[in-house]
N, C-alpha and C positions, 0 to 999 in steps of 0.2 A: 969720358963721361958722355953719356945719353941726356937730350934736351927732354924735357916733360912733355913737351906737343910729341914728341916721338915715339916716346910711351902709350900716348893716351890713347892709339887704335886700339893696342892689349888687352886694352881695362875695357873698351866702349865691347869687342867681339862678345863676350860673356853675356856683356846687357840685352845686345841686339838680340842675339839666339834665345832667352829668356822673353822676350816681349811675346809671342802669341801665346806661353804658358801661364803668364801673367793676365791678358787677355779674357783668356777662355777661365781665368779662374774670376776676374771679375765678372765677366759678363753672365757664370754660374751663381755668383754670389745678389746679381741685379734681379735674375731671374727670380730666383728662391726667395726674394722679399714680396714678391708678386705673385708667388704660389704657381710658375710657372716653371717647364723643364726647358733648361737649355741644354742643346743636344748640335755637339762642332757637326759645324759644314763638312759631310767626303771628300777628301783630297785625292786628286789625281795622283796616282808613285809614280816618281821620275824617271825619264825614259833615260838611255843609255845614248849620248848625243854623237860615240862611234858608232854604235851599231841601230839603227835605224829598226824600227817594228815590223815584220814582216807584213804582208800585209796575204792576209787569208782570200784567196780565191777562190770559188768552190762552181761549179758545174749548175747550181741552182738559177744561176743568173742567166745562163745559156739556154735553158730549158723553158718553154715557153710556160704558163700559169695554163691552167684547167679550161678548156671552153674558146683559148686563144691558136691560131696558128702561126707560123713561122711566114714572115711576108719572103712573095715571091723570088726564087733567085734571076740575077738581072742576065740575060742571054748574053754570051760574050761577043756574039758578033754584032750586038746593039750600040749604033752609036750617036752620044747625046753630042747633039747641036743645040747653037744658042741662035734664034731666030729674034730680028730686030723689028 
């Protein structure tokens, strides 16, 4: 035999996963008595926590903007001292 508290996560999973549909059905139903539209928050889709998002590098960031130049390159046989 199975104790009842051991049960009860089974029955509570169902509830939990229904709470934001419940939610967003009340907080459409608060709205609508106030003649206003409620319209759910964008959620972010979840990312994939093996494979990581690539991340887009593109040549624009390298390239200087319009009107700007490239600051000078430093001579190699230039060398910085720290003077006290």
């Amino acid at each position: 035999m199975v104790c009842l508290a051991c049960l009860l996560p089974l029955f509570l999973i169902p509830v939990v996963n229904a709470l934001p549909v419940l939610f967003y059905l009340i907080m459409g139903k608060i709205y609508g008595i106030f003649g206003w539209e409620y319209r759910k928050p964008q959620r972010v889709p979840p990312a994939c926590p093996y494979r990581p998002a690539a991340k887009q590098t593109s040549n624009v960031d390298l390239e200087p903007l319009a009107g700007q130049q490239h600051p000078p390159p430093k001579a190699v046989d230039a060398v910085d001292e720290k003077q006290d």
